[in-house]
N, C-alpha and C positions, 0 to 999 in steps of 0.2 A: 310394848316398850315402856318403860320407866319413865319415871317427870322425871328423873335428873337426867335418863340418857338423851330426854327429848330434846331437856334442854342446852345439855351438852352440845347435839345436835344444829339446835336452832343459834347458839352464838357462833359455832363453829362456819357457818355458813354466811352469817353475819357478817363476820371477821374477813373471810376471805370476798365477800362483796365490796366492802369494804377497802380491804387491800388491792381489788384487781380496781377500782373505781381509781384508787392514787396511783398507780401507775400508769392507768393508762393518763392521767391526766400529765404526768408526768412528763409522758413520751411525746404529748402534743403541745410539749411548751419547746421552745429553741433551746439548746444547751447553753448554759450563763446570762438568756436573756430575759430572765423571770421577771417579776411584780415585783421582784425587792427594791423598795424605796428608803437608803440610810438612814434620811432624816423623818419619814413617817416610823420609821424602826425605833429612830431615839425617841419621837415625840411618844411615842404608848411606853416604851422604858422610863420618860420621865414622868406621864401619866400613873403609871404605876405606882413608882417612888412615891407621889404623892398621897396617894389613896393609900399605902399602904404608913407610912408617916405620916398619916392623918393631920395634914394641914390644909386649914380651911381658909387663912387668910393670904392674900394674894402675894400682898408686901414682904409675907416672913415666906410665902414660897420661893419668889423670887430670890431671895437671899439662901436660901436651901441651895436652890438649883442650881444658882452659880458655882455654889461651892462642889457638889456633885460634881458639876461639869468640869473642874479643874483636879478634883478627885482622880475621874476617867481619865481627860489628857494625861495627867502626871503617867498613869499608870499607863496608860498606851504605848509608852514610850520604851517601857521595862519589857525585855524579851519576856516571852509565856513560859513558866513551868521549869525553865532551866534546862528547857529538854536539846533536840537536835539543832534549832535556832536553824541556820543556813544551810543544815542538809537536808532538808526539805522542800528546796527549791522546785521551780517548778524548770520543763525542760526549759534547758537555751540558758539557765544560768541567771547573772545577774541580779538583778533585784527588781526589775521595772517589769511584774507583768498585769495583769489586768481583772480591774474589780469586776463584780456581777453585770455592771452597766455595760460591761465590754469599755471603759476609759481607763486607758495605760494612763500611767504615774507612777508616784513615789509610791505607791502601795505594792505588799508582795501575796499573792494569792498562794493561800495557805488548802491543805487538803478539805474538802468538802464543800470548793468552792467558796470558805470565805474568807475575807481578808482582813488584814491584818497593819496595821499600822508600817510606816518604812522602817527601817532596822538604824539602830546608831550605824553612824558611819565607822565606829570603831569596832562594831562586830563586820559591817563586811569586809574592812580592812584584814580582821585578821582570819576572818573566811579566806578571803583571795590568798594569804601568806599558808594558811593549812592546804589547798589547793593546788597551790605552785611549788609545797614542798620548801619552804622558807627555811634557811637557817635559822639554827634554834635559839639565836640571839637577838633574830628577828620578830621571830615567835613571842618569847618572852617579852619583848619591848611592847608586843602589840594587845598582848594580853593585860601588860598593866594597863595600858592608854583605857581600855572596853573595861578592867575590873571601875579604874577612876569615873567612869563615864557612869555607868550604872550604879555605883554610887553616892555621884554626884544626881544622877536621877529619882534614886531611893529617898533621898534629903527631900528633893522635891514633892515625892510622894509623902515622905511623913508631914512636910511642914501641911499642904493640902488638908490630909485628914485630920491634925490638928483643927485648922482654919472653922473646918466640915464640923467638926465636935461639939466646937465652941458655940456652936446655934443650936443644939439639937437638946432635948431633954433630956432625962435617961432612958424614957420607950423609944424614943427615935433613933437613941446612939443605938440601943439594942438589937435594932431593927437593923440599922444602918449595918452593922455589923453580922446580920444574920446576911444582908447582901452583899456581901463581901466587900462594899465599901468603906470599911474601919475595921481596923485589927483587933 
């Protein structure tokens, strides 16, 4: 046998050690009742941030972070990607189902198990009217109401990454923008 087919061999088996090791650990966790912890989630995201914007002083992290932080909420708020928004639901409808912790709220559990900020109420509004088959002058009423809304949410999100700019050097904005936090 060959070094390459050896080694072909030797990752190949790797690989599938490997892969058969995560699933089974998988299958020995509860369905939704994993180790995910949001806020230990944000603290290494904003851990990150920092290390990677190399700021070493506390005072101007803090002033970073805020701003970050209003960054993410702004955007939280703006549906993802434009794509199916409300037909993605999960079964039973509504909007109120349930984060990894298993605690219902305003959050909507999106495919892959995660979730996902609650929706304007002007997109479920006009969910519920595509749904019931609304007149189409209902329709349109509710569309402009969710175009104003988002928006008026976009403002918020530009004025944010302005705010975020205005602190950052130009490696930092660079940076900031390689993480899709500034445009």
């Amino acid at each position: 046998m060959t070094t390459v087919a050896k080694r072909i061999l030797l990752l190949t088996a790797f690989a599938a050690t490997v892969l058969t090791s995560g699933t089974i650990q998988a299958q020995n966790q509860p369905r939704g009742k994993g180790n995910f912890d949001p806020a230990q989630f944000q603290q290494r995201r904003m851990d990150m941030y920092r290390e990677q914007l190399d700021v070493k002083d506390d005072a101007e992290w803090k002033l970073i972070a805020d701003r970050i932080t209003k960054v993410e909420e702004a955007r939280a708020v703006l549906p993802r990607g434009g794509g199916f928004g409300g037909f993605g639901r999960t079964q039973g409808g509504g909007g109120g189902g349930t984060d990894p912790n298993g605690d219902a709220g305003g959050k909507r559990q999106r495919g892959g198990g995660r979730t996902t900020s609650a929706p304007m109420p002007e997109q479920d509004a006009l969910q519920k009217a595509i749904e019931a088959k609304a007149p189409a002058d209902e329709i349109k009423a509710k569309l402009e109401r969710l175009r104003e809304a988002r928006k008026a949410a976009e403002a918020v999100l530009e004025k944010a990454q302005t705010d975020l700019k205005e602190v950052l050097s130009a490696r930092q904005e660079a940076v900031a923008v390689m993480f899709g936090l500034l445009k």
